[in-house]
C-alpha positions as CSV (number, residue, x, y, z in Angstrom):
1,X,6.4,-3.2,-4.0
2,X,5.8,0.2,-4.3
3,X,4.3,0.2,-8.0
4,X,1.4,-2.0,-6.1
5,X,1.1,0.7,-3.3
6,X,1.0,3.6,-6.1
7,X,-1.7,1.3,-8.8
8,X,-3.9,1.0,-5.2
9,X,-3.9,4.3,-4.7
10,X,-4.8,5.4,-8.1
11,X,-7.9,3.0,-8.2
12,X,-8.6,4.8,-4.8
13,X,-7.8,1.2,-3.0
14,X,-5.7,0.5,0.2
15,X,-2.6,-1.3,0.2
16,X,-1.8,-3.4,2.9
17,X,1.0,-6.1,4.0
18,X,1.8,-8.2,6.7
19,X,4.5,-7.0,8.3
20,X,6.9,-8.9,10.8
21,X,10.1,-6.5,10.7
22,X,8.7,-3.4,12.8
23,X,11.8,-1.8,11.6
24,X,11.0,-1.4,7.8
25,X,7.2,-0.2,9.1
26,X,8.6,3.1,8.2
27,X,9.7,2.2,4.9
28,X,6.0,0.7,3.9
29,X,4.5,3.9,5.0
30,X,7.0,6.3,2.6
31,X,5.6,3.3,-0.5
32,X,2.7,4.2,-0.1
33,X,0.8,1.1,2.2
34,X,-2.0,2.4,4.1
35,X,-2.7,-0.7,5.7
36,X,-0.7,-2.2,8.0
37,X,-1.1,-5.5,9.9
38,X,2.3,-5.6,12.4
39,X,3.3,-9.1,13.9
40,X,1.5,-12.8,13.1
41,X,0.0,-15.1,14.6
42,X,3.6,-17.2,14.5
43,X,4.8,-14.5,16.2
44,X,3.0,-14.4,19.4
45,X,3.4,-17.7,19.8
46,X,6.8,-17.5,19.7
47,X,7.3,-14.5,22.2
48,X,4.8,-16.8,24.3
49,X,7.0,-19.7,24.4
50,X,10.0,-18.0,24.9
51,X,8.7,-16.3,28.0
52,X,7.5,-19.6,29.5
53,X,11.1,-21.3,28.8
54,X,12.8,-18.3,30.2
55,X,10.5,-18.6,33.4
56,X,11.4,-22.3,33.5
57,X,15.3,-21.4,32.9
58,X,15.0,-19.0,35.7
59,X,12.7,-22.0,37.9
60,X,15.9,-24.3,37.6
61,X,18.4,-22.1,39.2
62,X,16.7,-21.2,41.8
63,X,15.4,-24.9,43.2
64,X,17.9,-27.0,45.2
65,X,19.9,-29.6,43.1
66,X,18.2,-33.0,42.7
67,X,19.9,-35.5,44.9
């Protein structure tokens, strides 16, 4: 990955990647990636529907039991 990041820069061209893992960010930037796109769509989706499941998990233990 970082021969493409150093032929970019030699032909005066940014690299860029999709990045999901924020914690090899820093790891891109030291190849040589100038461009950086953190987090996809799939991504924020996924957050999304975890926070409305976790405010329905929350929902259920708070209402009476059904009788």
């Amino acid at each position: 990955m970082g021969r493409v990041a150093t032929a970019a820069s030699e032909h005066g061209k940014a690299a860029g990647l999709l990045v999901s893992d924020l914690g090899r960010l820093d790891e891109f930037i030291g190849m040589g990636y100038t461009f950086l796109v953190v987090g996809i769509d799939t991504m924020l989706l996924t957050k999304a529907l975890q926070q409305v499941r976790d405010c329905c998990d929350r929902a259920q233990t708070t209402l009476p039991a059904a009788e």
